[in-house]
Structure formats: structure tokens, C-alpha cells
N, C-alpha and C positions, 0 to 999 in steps of 0.2 A: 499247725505243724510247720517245722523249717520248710525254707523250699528246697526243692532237690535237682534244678536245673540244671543240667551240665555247663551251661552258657552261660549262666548266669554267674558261677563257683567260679568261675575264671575271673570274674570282678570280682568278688567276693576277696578270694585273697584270704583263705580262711586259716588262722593263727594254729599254730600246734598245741600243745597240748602245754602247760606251765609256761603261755607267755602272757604280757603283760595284761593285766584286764583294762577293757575302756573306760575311761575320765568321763562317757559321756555322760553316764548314769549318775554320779554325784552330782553333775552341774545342772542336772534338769527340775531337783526341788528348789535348785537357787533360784536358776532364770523364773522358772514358777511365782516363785517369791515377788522377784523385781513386777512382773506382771502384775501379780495381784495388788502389792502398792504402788503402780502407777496405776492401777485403774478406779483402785477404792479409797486410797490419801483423800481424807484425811480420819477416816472410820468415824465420823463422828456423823450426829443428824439424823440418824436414820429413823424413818415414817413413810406412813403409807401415803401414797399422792392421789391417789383415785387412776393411776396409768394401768390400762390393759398390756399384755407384754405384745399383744397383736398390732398394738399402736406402731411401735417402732417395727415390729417385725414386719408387715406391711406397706409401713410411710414409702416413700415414694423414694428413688434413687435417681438424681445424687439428692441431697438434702437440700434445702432452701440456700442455709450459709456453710460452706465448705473451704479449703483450701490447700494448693497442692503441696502445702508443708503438711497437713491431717493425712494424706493421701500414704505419703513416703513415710512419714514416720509410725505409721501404721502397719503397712507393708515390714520396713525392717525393722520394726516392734517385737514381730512373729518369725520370724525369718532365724535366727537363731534357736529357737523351740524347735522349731521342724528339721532343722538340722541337729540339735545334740538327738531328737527322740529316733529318728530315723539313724543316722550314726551307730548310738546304741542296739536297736533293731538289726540292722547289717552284720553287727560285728559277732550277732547271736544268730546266722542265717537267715532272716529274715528278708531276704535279697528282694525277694517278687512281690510281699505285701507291705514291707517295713514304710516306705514312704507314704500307702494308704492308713498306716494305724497312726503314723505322725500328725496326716490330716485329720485324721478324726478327731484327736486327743484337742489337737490345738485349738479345731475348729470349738468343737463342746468349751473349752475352758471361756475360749472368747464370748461365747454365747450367754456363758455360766454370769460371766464379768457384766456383758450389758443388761442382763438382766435385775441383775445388784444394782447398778445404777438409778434404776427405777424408782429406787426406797433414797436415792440420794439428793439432797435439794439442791447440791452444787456441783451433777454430773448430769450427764443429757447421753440416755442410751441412742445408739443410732445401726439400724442394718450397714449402711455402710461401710461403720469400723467393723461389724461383724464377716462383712465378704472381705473387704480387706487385709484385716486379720488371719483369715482361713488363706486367700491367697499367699502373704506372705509365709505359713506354714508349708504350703506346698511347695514354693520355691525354695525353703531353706530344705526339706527333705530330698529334694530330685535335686540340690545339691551333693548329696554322698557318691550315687554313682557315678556321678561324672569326675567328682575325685578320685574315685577308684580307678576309673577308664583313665585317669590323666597321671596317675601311679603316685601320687601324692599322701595318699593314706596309707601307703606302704613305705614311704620315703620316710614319712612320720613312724611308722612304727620301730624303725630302723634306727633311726635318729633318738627315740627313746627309750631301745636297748640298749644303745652304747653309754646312753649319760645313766641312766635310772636303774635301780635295782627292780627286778620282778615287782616285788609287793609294793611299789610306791605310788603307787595312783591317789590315796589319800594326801599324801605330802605334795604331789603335783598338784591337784586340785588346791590345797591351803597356798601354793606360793601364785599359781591363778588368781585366786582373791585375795591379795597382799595388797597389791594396786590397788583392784576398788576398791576397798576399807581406807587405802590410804585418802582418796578421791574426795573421802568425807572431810570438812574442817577439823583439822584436830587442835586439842588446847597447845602442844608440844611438835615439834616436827619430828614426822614419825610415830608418834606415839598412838598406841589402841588399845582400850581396854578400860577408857577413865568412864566408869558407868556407875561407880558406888553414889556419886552425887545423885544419879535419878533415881537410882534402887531405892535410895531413903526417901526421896519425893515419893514415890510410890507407895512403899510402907506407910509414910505418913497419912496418905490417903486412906489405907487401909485399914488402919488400925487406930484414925480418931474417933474420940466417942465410942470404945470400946475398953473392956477390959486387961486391956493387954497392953494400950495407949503409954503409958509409964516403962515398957516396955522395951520403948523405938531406940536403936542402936543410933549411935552420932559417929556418922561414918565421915563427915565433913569437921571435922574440928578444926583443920588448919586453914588458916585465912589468910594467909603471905604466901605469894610466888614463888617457886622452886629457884632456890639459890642458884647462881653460875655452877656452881659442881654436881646440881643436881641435873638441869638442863643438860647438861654436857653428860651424863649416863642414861638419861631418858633420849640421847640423841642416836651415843654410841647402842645400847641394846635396840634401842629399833630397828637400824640396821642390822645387828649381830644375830638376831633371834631367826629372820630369815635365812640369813646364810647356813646360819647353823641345822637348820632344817634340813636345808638341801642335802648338807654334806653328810647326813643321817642314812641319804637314801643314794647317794653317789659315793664312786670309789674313786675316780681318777684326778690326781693330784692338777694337770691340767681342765678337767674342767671343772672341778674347784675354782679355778683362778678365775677361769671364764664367767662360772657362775656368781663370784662374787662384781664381775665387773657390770653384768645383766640388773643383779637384783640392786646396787647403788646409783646408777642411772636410771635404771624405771623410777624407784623410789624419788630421785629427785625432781624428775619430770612429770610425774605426777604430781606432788607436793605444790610444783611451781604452777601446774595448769589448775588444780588444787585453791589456791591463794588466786589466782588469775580470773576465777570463776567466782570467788568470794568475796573479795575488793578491786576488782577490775584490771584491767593487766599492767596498768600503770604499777603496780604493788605487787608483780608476780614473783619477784628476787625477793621480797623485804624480809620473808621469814628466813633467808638464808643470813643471820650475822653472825659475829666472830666467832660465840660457842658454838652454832649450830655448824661452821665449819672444821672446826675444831674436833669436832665428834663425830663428822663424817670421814678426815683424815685419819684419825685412829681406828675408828671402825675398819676404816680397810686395810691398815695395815695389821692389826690384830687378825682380822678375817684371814689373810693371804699366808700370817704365819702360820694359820691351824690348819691349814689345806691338807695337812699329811696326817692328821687325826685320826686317829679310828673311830668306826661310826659311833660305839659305846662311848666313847668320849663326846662327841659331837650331843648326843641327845642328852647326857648328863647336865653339859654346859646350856640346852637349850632351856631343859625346864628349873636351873635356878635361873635364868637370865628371862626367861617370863615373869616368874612369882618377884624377882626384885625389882620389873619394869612395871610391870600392873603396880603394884604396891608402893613404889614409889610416883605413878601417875594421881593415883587414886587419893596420896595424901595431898596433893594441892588443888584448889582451887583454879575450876576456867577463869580465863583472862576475859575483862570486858570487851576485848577485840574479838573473842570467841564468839563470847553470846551474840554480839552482832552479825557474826559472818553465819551462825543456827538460825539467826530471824531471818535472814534472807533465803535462807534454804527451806525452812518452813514454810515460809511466804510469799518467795519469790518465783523464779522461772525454774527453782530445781525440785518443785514441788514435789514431782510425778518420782523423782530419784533421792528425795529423802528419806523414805523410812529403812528400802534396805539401804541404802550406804550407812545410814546409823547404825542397823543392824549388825550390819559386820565388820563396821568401826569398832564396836561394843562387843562384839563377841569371835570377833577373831582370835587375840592371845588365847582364849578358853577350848574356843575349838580345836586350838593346836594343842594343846594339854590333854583334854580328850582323844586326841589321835596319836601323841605319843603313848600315852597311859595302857590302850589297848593294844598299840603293836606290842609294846612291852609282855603283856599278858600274852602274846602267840610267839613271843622270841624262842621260849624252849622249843615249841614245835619246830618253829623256823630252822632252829640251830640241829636238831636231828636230823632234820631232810637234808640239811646240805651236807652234815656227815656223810648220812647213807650216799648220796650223789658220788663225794668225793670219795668215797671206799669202793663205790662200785665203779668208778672211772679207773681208779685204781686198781681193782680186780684186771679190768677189760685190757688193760695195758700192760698188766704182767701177770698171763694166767698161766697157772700151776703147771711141772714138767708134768708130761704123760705116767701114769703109772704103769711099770712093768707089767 
């Protein structure tokens, strides 16, 4: 049951009735995600080792070989979980137990994770990560109320009444994960969604020596790099597809402008730390040349001139500017600069963060398709409520003379 503490409902800060719902619940299958491939990359190997799970659950604390970068990055590993789960919790009354279900959840997952490791030949379960795991789950939970007490969740909410429309928690969450997808190497700068190369890898796997083998689509047939004018629209719609997002789910022509200045500098700084993590920082500019600047100066100024768009326009222009980005990504072939900068992510220090960064390298443009496709399908509803709204504001404002 909610709690029903008077003292508590003071922190609490409890939202009215049709206002904004919490982001915290979409981002917690993600973060889920990231855990689960940092903990089990590279899913391959698995057998039984002869290990009791008592082994590690008992072994002795601290561990033989330890160090206090395992310690921290263990800690803020979980630290984020316990905060979106408690977060969510709060914002649905949960005031008085919500930080104990975040420990629970986080702790079980972590539990869940070393014990998988067991079966792994090239992971080593340990109690350790398991308390400090669950530790960092509780300090990211008994983080919410002291945000509450410090008026910052309310600051926040405030802050994203004025930019966002009611229903945009989905389209918040997608320009959230714009950055990491970007984080991933991409063959293009900016570009997300070139995954038909592995799909056929994968088909091919699937379906050789089989009947169906004669079958296999040839989704790779072009073998030359995208021309200069191609480069130059896989530049400009990478940035345009986010803008265009936003302006989907915002009205004000000023923070339009604003938003377009946030979402071309994330993108570029990421991009750079991006390249910086990939070929070392000596190389952190070099994917910025002539066309890639070239495509970022029009992107924004195209961006700036649509800021007065109506939202129908805005999401029209989104979903041809996906289907001709994907599809124009998806006809060329990665660069061998590419595949080298994947071997190092595969294999190198970014282990633990390569499969979801692929992931939603790979499936970002789709899941934004998917999230326009079904707003679309609730627009009618959407569009009666705000009539009814605006008729009955309208009644309230000039109600009928008295009858004789």
C-alpha cells in the first residue's frame, strides 16, 4: 500500500492529476540492460565449472586480489539503478518503503548476475561485488529524498512543464539516449541505424544448410563509400532527426532555439569523446572535416528556421528524415577505420560498454519510429481531450446569463 504519512507527503511533492508521468520507469529496462552486458559480455562459453554458488557466497571478504578502482566502480555501477527505481517508487507514493524495494531489486539482480558468472570461464563471481553492488543501490535510492528535501525534484518538474508537452516522457527518454548511441563508433558522424550489414551476417548463419539458404536477401551490395553529397545528408539528418523530435513535443519558439543549440553540441562532444576513446585523443577532431562541417552548419540553420513549425509538421518531417537516413546509412559499407575502432571496443577496455552502446546505436532510429507510430495512433484521443479542456475553459470563463 502507498504510504500515507503526513511528513512524509510534504517530501513527497505529490503531482496533480494529468501531469507529467516519470522518465524513471522507461530508463530502468535500459540501465538493466547496461548491467546485464557489463556483467555477462561476451555470452559466449558457457559450462559448468564444478563451482558451488556457496564458494563465492561465503569466500572470505575482501578477496585475495582487489582494487580500489573495483571498489568505486562497483559502487557507481548500482548507484544509478537505485536511484531511477526508488525515484519511480516515490513519484507513485511510495515514500516510506520505496528506497527498501530499490534495495531489494538491485540487490537480487546483482546476486542474479554473479551467480551467471559461475558458468563463465572468463568471469570470476565474488561476494564483494555482490555487497558493493547492493551498497551502491542503497545510496543511489536514499538519494531521491534528499532531493526532494533539497526542492530539486520539484525544480525539475517545473522545468519540464515549461519545455515539454504532458505526454512526452517517451520522446524525453529517446533524446536521453541520443548521446549514448551516439558514444558508440559510428561508420558516419552521427549516424544510427547501420545494422542491415549484421542482420545478413546473422541470417546467413541461420539459414545455411538449410532450405531456405537461396533464400538470403543481399542487403550489402554496395561496396564504395558514400559520396561527398551523401556524407553531407547522413551528416545533416543526424542532427535534424533529434531536433525534430523535440519540436514534436515542445511549443515555444525560444526553446526550440535553445534546444537546437543543447542537441548540436552534445552531439558534437560526444562524437569527439567518441573518436577520443576510439583512436586515442591525439584523433579526437579528425572525424570533423570539411563535409562533416558543412552538415552541421546547415543542420542548424535549417533547424532554427523550423522552430515555428507545428508539431504535425515537425513529426512528418521526422519520419521521412529517419527512413532516408537509415536507408541511406544502410546502403554503404563501414569504413576499415570503422572495423578497427569495433575490434577495440570488442576487445579492448570498452568491453563491459559494448553491447548496449551497439544496441542502441542499432536501434535507436527504430525505436523512435516506433514511438512516433503509436503517439500517432493516441493523437485522436489526445486531440478530444484538449478540445473538451479548451470548451470547458471556455464555458468557465463565460458562463451563461442567469435565467429569468
Amino acid at each position: 500500500m502507498p504510504d500515507s504519512s503526513p511528513a512524509l507527503h510534504t517530501l513527497q511533492e505529490p503531482a496533480p492529476a494529468g501531469e507529467h508521468r516519470t522518465i524513471a520507469w522507461p530508463l530502468v529496462p535500459v540501465y538493466v540492460a547496461l548491467i546485464v552486458f557489463a556483467s555477462l559480455f561476451p555470452f559466449s562459453g558457457w559450462r559448468t565449472q564444478g563451482i558451488s554458488p556457496a564458494e563465492f557466497l561465503l569466500a572470505r571478504i575482501p578477496p585475495p586480489y582487489w582494487t580500489w578502482f573495483d571498489v568505486w566502480i562497483n559502487v557507481a555501477g548500482y548507484a544509478p539503478l537505485g536511484l531511477l527505481l526508488s525515484l519511480g517508487w516515490w513519484r507513485h507514493g511510495w515514500v516510506r518503503t520505496g528506497w527498501f524495494w530499490a534495495l531489494c531489486v538491485g540487490s537480487l539482480l546483482s546476486l542474479s548476475m554473479e551467480f551467471l558468472q559461475i558458468f563463465l570461464p572468463l568471469r570470476v563471481s565474488s561476494n564483494m561485488d555482490w555487497l558493493l553492488n547492493s551498497i551502491g543501490t542503497l545510496l543511489g535510492a536514499l538519494a531521491v529524498p534528499l532531493l526532494a528535501w533539497l526542492g530539486i525534484l520539484r525544480r525539475w518538474r517545473d522545468v519540464r512543464g515549461r519545455w515539454f508537452d504532458a505526454d512526452a516522457r517517451g520522446a524525453i527518454v529517446l533524446l536521453m539516449l541520443w548521446p549514448l548511441a551516439l558514444l558508440f563508433p559510428a561508420a558516419q558522424p552521427f549516424g544510427l541505424g547501420q545494422v542491415f550489414d549484421r542482420l545478413e551476417m546473422w541470417l546467413v548463419d541461420i539459414l545455411e544448410n538449410s532450405a531456405f539458404e537461396h533464400w538470403m536477401p543481399n542487403f550489402m551490395q554496395a561496396t564504395e563509400p558514400l559520396s561527398p553529397i551523401g556524407q553531407l545528408m547522413a551528416v545533416l539528418l543526424g542532427l535534424l532527426i533529434p531536433c525534430w523530435l523535440a519540436f514534436s513535443v515542445m511549443g515555444s519558439v525560444t526553446r526550440r532555439m535553445a534546444m537546437v543549440a543543447l542537441v548540436v553540441l552534445s552531439g558534437i562532444a560526444v562524437s569527439a569523446l567518441s573518436s577520443s576513446l576510439s583512436y586515442g585523443p591525439a584523433y579526437a577532431w579528425d572525424w570533423l572535416d570539411q563535409t562533416t562541417r558543412l552538415g552541421i552548419a546547415l543542420a542548424v540553420s535549417l533547424a532554427l528556421l523550423q522552430v515555428g513549425l507545428p508539431r504535425r509538421y515537425c513529426v512528418l518531417l521526422l519520419l521521412m528524415g529517419l527512413m532516408i537516413d537509415v536507408n541511406l546509412l544502410n546502403q554503404s559499407p563501414p569504413s576499415p577505420y570503422y572495423a578497427d575502432a569495433l575490434q577495440s571496443w570488442e576487445q579492448g577496455r570498452f568491453i563491459r560498454f559494448f553491447g548496449l552502446g551497439q544496441w542502441l546505436s542499432w536501434l535507436w532510429p527504430f525505436a523512435v519510429i516506433a514511438y512516433v507510430l503509436l503517439r500517432l495512433g493516441r493523437l485522436p484521443a489526445v486531440v478530444v481531450a484538449r478540445r473538451r479542456q479548451r470548451l470547458s475553459q471556455r464555458a468557465a470563463a463565460n458562463p451563461p446569463p442567469e435565467q429569468a
